[in-house]
Structures are given as C-alpha cells and as structure tokens.
Phi, psi and omega in degrees: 000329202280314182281342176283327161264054182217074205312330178301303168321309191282314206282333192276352186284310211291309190264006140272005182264317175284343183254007094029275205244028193300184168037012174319151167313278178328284180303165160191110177232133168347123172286167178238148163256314186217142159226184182210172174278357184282325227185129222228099174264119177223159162304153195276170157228123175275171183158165169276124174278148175279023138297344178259318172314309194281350151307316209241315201298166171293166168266354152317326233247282217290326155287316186282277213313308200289346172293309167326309194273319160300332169270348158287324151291318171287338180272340193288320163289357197249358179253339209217340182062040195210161155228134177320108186256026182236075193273050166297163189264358165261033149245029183229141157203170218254140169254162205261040170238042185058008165237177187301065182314148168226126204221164165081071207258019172309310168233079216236150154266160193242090170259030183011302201285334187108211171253143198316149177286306162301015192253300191290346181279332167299306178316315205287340178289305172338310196256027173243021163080026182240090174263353106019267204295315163260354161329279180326325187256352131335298173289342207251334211228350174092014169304317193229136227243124176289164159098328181287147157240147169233148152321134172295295221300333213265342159326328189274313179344280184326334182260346202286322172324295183303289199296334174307296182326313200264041178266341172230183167310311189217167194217129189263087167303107182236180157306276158008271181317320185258000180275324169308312179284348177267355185258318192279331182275341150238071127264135173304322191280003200270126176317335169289329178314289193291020186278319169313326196275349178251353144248165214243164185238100158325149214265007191249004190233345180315281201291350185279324196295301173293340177333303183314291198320302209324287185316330169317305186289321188274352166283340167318280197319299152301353174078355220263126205262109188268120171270115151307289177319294168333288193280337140327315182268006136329253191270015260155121196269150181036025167305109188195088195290171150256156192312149190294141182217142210274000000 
C-alpha cells in the first residue's frame, strides 16, 4: 500500500516497462516526463479502456484485447522483470492503431528471473492429474504449512480455475464458468471451501497471485476466447502440460 501511494517508487516501475516494451508491436506504455513523491507526468496516450470493450466490444475486439491483455501480464517479467500487478480493465486501453496502452505502475512486483519456476511445475502436475506431486510441491514452495493436513484430490479442485483454461487449444471464459466455480469454493458445505482456508500464500506470490485472480475475472467479464495453453507455454518457466487428446 505503502509502494502505491509513492508516485516516485511508481514513476521507475513506469520506465522500466516503457524501455522495456519501447517500439513493441503491440504494446505501448507511457515515457513518465516528470515525477515527485506527489506526482507522476507522463505521456499522453488516446484510447478505449478496455472497460468499454466489456460494454460494447465485438467478440473479435474481445479475443483479440483479452488475448493482448493477458500476454502482457504473463509477459512482463520476462521482457521488463517486473510484473504488472493491477489488472483492472481501466489501465488497459485500445489505441486507435490497434495496440494496447497500458498505464498505472503502482503496483508492481520485481520478478528479475521472470516468473518462479515453480509456478509452471505446479501447474504442469496439476493437469496431469498427480496430486501426490502437488501436494509436494505445494508444500515445498510455502503453500502449505507442515503440521495441515489436505486432501491431495481436493487440491486438484482447488486449482482447477489456473488449469482448466490450458486444457485445450483456446478456452472460452465466460461469467457462467466463474460464477460456477465461485458457488463451489465459497459454500461451507462443499468440501473446497475448507481447502481455501489451509492455504497459505507466501508473501512473495501476493501480487502474482492477485494478478492471476484479477486477470481471471476480467476475461470472465469479457467473455473472451483465449488461447491459454499458448500462452503458457510462452511465458510460464517449465511449463509442460500434457498432450491434447483429440
């Protein structure tokens, strides 16, 4: 909270990211011309917030941004060593030569290495159904605390939001799909709900974490049909789903 209102703190996050992405195809983030610890001047940029896309947009608009807005987020640590942590949909806006502006550098993590390596190993045991393995790595990584005990199986539940979406070629987000997963994980009586509660989130995953959800909701919102798996296996370190079965 302390790094959000520190516009100084905010403006160096901001200029390693515009030189970072300068001339991106895609991309396009703000140069800061002047800052203070008060106050933050950067170039301007016109556009559509992509809040406006989730009113309006086509679903062309909404595959293409929500893909744009997700590899930017998934991309950032490994081009810029930082990760974008605020993925509201008003710090994305559509510029009117089709690429992405991006603003608001407030809340960023300092990933150097990119993103933990243990993040693609988890994932990749999750979707081959080895809850044996993530227990372990789960545990291994400060997820899980000694002395809790979890079900390995309800662990894979528990995980199924990050893993589904890379279960196919492209994954079609919708309101429907999260709301499903939001009745079973907070009802008391349903066994996932206490799953939430015995894990613990390392202070080094906080912001990845909220990213994740963040970014999660708003492709909901948007509806937006992702190749996931793709970009995983991109931008996501040791990342190694199993094969696709027709």
């Amino acid at each position: 909270m302390r790094e959000e209102l520190d516009y100084l703190h905010e403006s160096k996050a901001q200029r390693a990211f515009a030189v970072a992405f300068d001339s991106h195809s895609d991309y396009v983030i703000p140069h800061v011309i002047s800052a203070s610890p008060q106050v933050v001047v950067t170039e301007w940029v016109e556009g559509r917030s992509l809040a406006r896309i989730i009113e309006s947009g086509t679903q062309e608009e909404r595959d293409t941004y929500g893909s744009l807005y997700l590899r930017f987020l998934l991309s950032g640590p490994s081009i810029a060593g930082k990760l974008h942590a605020d993925p509201h949909p008003g710090n994305f806006r559509v510029m009117p030569d089709g690429r992405m502006a991006v603003l608001d550098f407030g809340a960023t993590a300092d990933l150097p290495d990119g993103l933990p390596v243990a993040m693609g190993r988890l994932l990749s045991v999750a979707m081959r159904g080895r809850p044996d393995l993530v227990r372990e790595g789960l545990e291994a990584n400060g997820f899980i605390r000694p002395g809790i005990h979890v079900e390995p199986s309800s662990l894979l539940d528990y995980l199924m939001p990050f893993t589904e979406p890379a279960m196919t070629d492209e994954f079609l987000h919708s309101r429907e799909w999260l709301k499903a997963l939001f009745a079973k994980t907070s009802d008391p009586r349903n066994p996932d709900w206490a799953v939430g509660l015995k894990i613990n989130l390392p202070p080094e995953y906080l912001l990845i974490h909220r990213t994740w959800l963040g970014s999660i909701g708003v492709l909901c919102q948007l509806g937006a049909k992702v190749a996931v798996r793709k970009e995983f296996q991109r931008w996501v370190p040791d990342f190694d789903p199993p094969a696709l079965t027709q």
